[in-house]
VOPAGU-2260 file (C-alpha; in pm, 1 decimal, decimal comma):
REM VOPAGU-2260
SITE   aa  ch    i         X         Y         Z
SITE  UNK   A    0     845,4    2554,2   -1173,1
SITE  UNK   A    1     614,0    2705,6    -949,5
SITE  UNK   A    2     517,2    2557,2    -591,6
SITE  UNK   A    3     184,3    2419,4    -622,5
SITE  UNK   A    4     -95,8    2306,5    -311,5
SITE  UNK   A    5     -93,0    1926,6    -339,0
SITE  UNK   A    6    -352,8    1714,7    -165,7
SITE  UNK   A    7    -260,2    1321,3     -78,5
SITE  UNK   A    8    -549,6    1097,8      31,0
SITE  UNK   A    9    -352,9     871,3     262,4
SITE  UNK   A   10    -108,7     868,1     534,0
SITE  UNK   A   11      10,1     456,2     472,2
SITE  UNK   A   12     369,1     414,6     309,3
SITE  UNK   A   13     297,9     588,6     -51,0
SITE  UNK   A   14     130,4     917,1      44,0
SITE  UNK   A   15     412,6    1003,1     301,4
SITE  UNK   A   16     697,5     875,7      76,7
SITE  UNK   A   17     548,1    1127,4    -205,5
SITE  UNK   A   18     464,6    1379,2      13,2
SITE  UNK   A   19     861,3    1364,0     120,2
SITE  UNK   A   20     954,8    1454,4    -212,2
SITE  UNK   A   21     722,8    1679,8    -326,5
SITE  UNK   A   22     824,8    1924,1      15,3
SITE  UNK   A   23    1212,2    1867,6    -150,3
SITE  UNK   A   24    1092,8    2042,6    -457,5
SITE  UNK   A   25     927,5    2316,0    -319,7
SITE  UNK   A   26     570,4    2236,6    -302,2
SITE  UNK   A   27     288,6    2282,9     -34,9
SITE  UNK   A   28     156,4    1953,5      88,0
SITE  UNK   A   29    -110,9    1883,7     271,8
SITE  UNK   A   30    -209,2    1469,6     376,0
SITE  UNK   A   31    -555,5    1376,3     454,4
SITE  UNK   A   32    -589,5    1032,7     644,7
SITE  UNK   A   33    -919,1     916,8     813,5
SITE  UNK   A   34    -747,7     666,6    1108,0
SITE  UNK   A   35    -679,6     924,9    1391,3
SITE  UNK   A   36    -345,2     885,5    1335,7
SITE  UNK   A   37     -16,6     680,4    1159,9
SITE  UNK   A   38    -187,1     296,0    1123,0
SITE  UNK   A   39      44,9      59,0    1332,9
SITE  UNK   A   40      61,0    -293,2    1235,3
SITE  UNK   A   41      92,1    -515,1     880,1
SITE  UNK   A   42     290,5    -729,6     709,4
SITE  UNK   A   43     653,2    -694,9     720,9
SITE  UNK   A   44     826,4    -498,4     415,1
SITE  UNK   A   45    1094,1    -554,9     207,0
SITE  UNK   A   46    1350,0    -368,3      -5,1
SITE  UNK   A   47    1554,8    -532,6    -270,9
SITE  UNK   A   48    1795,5    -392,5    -461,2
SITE  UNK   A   49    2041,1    -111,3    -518,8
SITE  UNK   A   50    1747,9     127,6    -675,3
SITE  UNK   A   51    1517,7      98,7    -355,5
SITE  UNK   A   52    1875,1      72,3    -144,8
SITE  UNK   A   53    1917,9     425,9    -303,6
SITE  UNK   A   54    1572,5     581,8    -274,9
SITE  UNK   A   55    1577,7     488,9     110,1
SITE  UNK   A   56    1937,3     668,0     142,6
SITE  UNK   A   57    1844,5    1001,3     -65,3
SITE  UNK   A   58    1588,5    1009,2     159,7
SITE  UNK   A   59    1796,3     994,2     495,5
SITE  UNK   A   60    1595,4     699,8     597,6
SITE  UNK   A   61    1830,8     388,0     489,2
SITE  UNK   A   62    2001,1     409,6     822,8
SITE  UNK   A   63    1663,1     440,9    1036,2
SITE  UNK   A   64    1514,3     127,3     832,4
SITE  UNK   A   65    1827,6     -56,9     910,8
SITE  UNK   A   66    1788,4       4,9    1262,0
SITE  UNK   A   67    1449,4    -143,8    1260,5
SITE  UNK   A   68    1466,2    -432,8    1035,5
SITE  UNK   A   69    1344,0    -768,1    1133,3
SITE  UNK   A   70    1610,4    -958,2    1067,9
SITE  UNK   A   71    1475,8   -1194,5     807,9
SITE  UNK   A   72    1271,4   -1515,6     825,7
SITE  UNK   A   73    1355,0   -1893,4     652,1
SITE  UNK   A   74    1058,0   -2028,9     519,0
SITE  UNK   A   75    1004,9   -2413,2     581,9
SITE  UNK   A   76     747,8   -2599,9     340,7
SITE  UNK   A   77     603,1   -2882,5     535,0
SITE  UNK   A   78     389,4   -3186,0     421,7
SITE  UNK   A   79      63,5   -3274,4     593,9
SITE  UNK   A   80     280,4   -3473,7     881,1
SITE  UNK   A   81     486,9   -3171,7     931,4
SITE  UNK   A   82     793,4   -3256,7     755,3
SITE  UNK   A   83    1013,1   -3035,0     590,2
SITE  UNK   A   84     989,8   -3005,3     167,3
SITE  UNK   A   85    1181,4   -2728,8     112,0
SITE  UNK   A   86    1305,3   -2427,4     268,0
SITE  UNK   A   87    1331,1   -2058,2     121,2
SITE  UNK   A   88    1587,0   -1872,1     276,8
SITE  UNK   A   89    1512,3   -1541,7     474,6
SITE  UNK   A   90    1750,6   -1329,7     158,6
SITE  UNK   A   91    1475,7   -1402,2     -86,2
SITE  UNK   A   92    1178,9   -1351,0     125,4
SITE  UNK   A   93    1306,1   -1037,4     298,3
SITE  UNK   A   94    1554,9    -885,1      46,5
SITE  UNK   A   95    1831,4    -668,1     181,5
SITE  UNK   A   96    1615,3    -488,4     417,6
SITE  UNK   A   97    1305,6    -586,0     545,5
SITE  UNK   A   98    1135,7    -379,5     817,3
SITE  UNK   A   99     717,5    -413,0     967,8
SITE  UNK   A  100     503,2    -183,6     780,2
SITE  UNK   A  101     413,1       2,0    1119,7
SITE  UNK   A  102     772,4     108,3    1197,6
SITE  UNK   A  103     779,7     190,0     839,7
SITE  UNK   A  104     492,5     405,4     868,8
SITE  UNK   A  105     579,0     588,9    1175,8
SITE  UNK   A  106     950,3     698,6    1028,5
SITE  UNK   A  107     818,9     817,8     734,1
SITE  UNK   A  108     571,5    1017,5     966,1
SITE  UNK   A  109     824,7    1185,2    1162,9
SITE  UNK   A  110    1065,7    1276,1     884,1
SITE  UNK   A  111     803,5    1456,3     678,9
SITE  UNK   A  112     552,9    1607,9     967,4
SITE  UNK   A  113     722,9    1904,1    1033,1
SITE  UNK   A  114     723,0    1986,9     648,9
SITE  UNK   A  115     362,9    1897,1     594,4
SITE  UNK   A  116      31,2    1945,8     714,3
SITE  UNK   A  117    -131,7    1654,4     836,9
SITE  UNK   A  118    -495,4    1639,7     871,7
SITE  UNK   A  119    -595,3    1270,7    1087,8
SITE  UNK   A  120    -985,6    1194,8    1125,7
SITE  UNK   A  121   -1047,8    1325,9     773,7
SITE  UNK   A  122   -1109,7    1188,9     467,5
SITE  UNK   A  123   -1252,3    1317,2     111,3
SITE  UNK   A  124   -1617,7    1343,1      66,1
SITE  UNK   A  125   -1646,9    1521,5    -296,2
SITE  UNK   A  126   -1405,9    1630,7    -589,4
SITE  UNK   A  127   -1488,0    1925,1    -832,0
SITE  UNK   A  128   -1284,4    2011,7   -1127,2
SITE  UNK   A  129   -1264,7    2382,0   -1139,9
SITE  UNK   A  130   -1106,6    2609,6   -1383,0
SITE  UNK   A  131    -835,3    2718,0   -1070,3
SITE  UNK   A  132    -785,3    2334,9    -928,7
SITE  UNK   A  133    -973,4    2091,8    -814,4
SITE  UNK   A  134   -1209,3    2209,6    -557,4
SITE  UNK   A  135   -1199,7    1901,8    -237,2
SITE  UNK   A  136   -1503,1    1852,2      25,4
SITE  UNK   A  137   -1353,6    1721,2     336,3
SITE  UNK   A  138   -1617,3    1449,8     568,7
SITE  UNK   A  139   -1508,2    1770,2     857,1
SITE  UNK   A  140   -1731,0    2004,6     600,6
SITE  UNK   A  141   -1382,7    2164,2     522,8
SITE  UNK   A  142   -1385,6    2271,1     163,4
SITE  UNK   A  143   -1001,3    2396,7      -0,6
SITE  UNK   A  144    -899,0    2414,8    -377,4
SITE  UNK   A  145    -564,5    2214,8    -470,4
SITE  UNK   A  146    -379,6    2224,2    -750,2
SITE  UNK   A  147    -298,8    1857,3    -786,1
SITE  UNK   A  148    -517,8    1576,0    -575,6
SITE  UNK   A  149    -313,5    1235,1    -524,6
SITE  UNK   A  150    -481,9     911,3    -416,4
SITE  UNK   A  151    -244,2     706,0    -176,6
SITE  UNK   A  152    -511,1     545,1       4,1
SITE  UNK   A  153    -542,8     186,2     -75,3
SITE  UNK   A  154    -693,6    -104,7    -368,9
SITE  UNK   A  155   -1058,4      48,3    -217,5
SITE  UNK   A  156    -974,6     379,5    -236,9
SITE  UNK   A  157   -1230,9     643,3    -170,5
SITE  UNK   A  158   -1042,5     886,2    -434,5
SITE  UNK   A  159    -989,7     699,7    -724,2
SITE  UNK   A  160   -1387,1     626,0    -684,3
SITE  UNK   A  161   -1471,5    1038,2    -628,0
SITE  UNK   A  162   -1222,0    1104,5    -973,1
SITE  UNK   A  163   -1299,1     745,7   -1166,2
SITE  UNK   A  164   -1604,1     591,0   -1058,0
SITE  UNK   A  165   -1709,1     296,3    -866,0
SITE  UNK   A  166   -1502,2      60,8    -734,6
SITE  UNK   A  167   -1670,2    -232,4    -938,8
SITE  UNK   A  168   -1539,9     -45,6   -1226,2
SITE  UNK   A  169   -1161,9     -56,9   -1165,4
SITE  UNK   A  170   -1113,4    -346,3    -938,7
SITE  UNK   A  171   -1110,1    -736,7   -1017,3
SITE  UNK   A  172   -1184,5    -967,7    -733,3
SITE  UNK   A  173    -946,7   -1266,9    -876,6
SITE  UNK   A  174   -1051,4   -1511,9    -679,5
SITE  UNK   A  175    -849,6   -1506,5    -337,4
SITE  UNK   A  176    -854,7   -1373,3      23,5
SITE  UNK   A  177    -558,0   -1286,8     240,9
SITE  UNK   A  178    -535,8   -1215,6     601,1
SITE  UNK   A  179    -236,3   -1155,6     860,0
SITE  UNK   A  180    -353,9   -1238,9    1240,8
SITE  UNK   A  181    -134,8   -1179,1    1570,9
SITE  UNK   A  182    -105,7   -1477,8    1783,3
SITE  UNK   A  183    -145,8   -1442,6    2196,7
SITE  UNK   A  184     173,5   -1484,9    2335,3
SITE  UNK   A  185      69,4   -1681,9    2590,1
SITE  UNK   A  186    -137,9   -1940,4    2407,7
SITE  UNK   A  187     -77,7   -2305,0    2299,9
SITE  UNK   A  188     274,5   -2340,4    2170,4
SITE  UNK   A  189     312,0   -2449,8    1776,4
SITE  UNK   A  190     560,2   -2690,9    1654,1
SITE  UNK   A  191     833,3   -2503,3    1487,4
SITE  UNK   A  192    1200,4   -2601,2    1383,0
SITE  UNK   A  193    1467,8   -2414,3    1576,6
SITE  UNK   A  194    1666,8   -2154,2    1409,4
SITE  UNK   A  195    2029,8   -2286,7    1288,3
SITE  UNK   A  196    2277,5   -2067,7    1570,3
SITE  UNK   A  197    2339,0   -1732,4    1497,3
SITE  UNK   A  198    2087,5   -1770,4    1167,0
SITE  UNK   A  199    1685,3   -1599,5    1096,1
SITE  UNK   A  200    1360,6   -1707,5    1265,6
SITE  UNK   A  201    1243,9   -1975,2    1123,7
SITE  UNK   A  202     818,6   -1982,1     959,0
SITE  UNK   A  203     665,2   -2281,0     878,4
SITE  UNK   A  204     412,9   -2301,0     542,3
SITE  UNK   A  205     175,9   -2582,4     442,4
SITE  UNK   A  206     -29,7   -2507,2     133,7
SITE  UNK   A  207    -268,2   -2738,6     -79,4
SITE  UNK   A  208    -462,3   -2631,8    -351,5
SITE  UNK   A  209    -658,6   -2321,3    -271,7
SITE  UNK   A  210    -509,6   -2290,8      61,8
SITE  UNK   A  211    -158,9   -2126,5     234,8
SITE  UNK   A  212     -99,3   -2095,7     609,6
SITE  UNK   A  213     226,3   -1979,9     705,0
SITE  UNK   A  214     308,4   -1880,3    1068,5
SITE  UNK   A  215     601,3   -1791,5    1295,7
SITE  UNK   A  216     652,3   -1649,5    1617,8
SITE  UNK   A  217     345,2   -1451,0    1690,3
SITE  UNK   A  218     197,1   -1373,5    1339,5
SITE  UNK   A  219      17,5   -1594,6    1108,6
SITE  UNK   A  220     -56,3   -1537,2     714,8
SITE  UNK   A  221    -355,4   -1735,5     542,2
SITE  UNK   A  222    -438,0   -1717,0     215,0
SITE  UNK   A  223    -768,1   -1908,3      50,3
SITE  UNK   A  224    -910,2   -1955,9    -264,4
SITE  UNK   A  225   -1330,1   -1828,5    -303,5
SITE  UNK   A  226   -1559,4   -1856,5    -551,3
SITE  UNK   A  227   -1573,1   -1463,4    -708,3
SITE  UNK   A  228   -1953,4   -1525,4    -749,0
SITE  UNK   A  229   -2187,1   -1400,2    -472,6
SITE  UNK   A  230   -2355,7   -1677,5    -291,7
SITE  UNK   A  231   -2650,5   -1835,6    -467,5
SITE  UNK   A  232   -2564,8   -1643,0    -820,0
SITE  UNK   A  233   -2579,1   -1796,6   -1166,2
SITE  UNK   A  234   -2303,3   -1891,8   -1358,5
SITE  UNK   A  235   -2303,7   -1583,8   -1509,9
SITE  UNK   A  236   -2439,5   -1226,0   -1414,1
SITE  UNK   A  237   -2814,5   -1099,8   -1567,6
SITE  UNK   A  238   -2790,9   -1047,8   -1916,2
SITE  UNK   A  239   -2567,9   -1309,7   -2005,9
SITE  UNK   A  240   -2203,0   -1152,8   -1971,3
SITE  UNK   A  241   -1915,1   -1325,6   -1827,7
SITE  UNK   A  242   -1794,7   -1283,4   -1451,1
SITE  UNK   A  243   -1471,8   -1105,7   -1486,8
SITE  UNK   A  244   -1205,0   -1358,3   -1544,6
SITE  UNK   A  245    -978,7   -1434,4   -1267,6
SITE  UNK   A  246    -673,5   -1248,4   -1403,0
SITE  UNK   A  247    -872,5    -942,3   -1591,9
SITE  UNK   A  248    -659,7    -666,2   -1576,1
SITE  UNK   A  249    -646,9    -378,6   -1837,3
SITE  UNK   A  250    -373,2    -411,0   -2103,5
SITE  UNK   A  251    -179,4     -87,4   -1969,0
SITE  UNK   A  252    -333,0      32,0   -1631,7
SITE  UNK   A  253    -157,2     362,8   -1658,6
SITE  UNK   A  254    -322,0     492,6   -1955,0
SITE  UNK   A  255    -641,6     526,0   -1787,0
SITE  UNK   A  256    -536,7     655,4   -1429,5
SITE  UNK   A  257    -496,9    1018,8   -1501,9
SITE  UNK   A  258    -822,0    1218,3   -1489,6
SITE  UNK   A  259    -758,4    1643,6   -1475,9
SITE  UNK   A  260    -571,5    1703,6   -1174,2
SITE  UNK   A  261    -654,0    1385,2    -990,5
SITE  UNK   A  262    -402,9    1086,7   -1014,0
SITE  UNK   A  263    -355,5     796,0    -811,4
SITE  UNK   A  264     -10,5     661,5    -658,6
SITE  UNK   A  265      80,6     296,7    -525,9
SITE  UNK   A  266     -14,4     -21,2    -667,4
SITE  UNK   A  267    -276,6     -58,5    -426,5
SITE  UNK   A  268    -488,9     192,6    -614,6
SITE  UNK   A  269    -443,7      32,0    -969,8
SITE  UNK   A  270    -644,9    -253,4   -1091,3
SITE  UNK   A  271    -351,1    -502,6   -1078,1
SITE  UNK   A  272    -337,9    -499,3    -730,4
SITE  UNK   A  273    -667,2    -714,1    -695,7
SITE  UNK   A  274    -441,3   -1020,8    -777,0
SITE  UNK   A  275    -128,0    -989,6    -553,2
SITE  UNK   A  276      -1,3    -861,8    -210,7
SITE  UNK   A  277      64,2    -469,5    -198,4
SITE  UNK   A  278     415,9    -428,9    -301,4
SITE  UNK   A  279     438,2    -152,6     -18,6
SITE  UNK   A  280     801,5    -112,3    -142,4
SITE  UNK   A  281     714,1      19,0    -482,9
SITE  UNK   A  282     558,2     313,3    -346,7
SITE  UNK   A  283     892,4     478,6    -253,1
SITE  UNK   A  284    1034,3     386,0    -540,7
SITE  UNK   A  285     799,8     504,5    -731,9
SITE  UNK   A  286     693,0     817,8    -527,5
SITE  UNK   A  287    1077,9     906,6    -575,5
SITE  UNK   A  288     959,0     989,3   -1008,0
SITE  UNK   A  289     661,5    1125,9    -942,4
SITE  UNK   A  290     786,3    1501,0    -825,1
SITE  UNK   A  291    1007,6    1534,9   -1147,4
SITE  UNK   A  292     726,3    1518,7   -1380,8
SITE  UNK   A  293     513,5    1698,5   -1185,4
SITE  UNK   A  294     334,3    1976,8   -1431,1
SITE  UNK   A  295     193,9    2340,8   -1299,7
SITE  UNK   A  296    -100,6    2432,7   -1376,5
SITE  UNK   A  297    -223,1    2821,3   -1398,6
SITE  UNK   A  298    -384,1    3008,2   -1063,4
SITE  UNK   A  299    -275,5    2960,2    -691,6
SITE  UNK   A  300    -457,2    2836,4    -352,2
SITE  UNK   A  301    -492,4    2999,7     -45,2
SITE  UNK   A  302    -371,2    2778,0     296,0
SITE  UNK   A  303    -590,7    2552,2     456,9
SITE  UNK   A  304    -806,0    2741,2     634,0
């Protein structure tokens, strides 16, 4: 196989993971990212498993992880007077390794910058399908031709809408909203039950219907329920039609995600992901594939000029 010139939108968890293994099989790799640099911050990650054990050690990054990993968190259900319900251990939560998404970010960073070319404060602008590649317009005015354009940049991501089409058309609002929040350190303390000695941290969670708030130490998660109708619309759109039902996806997402030289990567990108968190750990998992199949096509680029 020939090297080819790859383009990934996205410098998150996915586009550097892919971009890791495409430089291991001999192609050029460029990664376009709009933040001015590797995003700190998130929701911590987890990897269960002796597949995603394995990916993270053939990548010379299990070790690294390990030395970064959080340690794990018990999960205490409480009732409206703050009593415990139940209790989900920090092993099921936080598999075998769990590590926050920022440190995750910044070691894939450093392991594949000095085999790629990273390009921060960018982001694509246009797409063109041309008989040599696919011809990208950067927002910089930088034009180049790749051979192969990957989207790794997110459920609202700008490529899958320059190669697919509007958003509207590929993602389902089902319904829910989810936000993670840092708490001040020095603010009011919360009631919280004391770790067991020598065991996790310790979150608490109190959920009723429509509503989750689960906090511990100095991050909080909430997750609400929301009407997926625009305020003040009809029960249904003009024209009669439905609202898209709550858990709409396609029957097989994957059939549809290809289009010429353009694909997208991580299940933020695909239409399923409008229902659930990001399983950030798929993407290395999945990025580990993606290489072997990876087809040639005819004529070569030039570098980045």
């Amino acid at each position: 196989m020939r090297s080819l010139n790859i383009l990934i939108s996205g410098a998150g968890i996915a586009g550097p993971a892919l971009a890791h293994w495409l430089v291991r099989y001999g192609h050029r790799v460029t990664v376009v990212e709009r933040a001015p640099g590797p995003r700190p911050g998130g929701q911590a990650v987890d990897f269960k498993g002796a597949t995603q054990l394995a990916v993270l050690r053939r990548m010379g990054l299990l070790e690294e992880v390990r030395a970064h990993q959080t340690g794990g968190t018990d999960t205490v259900m409480v009732d409206a007077r703050g009593r415990e319900r139940a209790r989900i251990p920090a092993e099921f939560t936080g598999g075998d390794v769990e590590i926050v998404r920022g440190d995750l970010v910044r070691i894939l960073h450093a392991a594949t910058a000095p085999h790629c070319d990273y390009r921060f404060g960018d982001s694509l602008a246009a797409l063109r399908e041309e008989a040599g590649g696919v011809r990208a317009v950067f927002d910089s005015g930088a034009e180049h031709t790749f051979d192969l354009v990957v989207g790794a940049d997110g459920i609202h991501s700008r490529t899958r809408a320059l190669a697919f089409g509007p958003e509207e058309r590929h993602v389902r609002y089902l319904g829910a909203h989810y936000a993670i929040a840092t708490l001040p350190e020095d603010g009011p303390p919360l009631p919280a039950p004391a770790p067991a000695p020598g065991g996790p941290l310790v979150a608490l969670m109190r959920s009723t219907p429509g509503r989750t708030a689960v906090y511990g130490g100095t991050s909080a998660m909430f997750v609400f329920a929301a009407d997926p109708r625009p305020p003040g619309a009809p029960t249904t759109p003009t024209g009669g039609a439905s609202w898209p039902p709550r858990s709409q996806t396609p029957p097989n997402p994957w059939q549809t995600w290809w289009s010429g030289r353009c694909a997208p990567t991580t299940c933020s990108s695909t239409p399923s992901a409008a229902c659930r968190c990001p399983p950030t750990r798929a993407a290395a998992s999945r990025c580990w594939a993606t290489p072997r199949s990876a087809t040639p096509w005819p004529g070569s680029a030039p570098a980045w000029p």
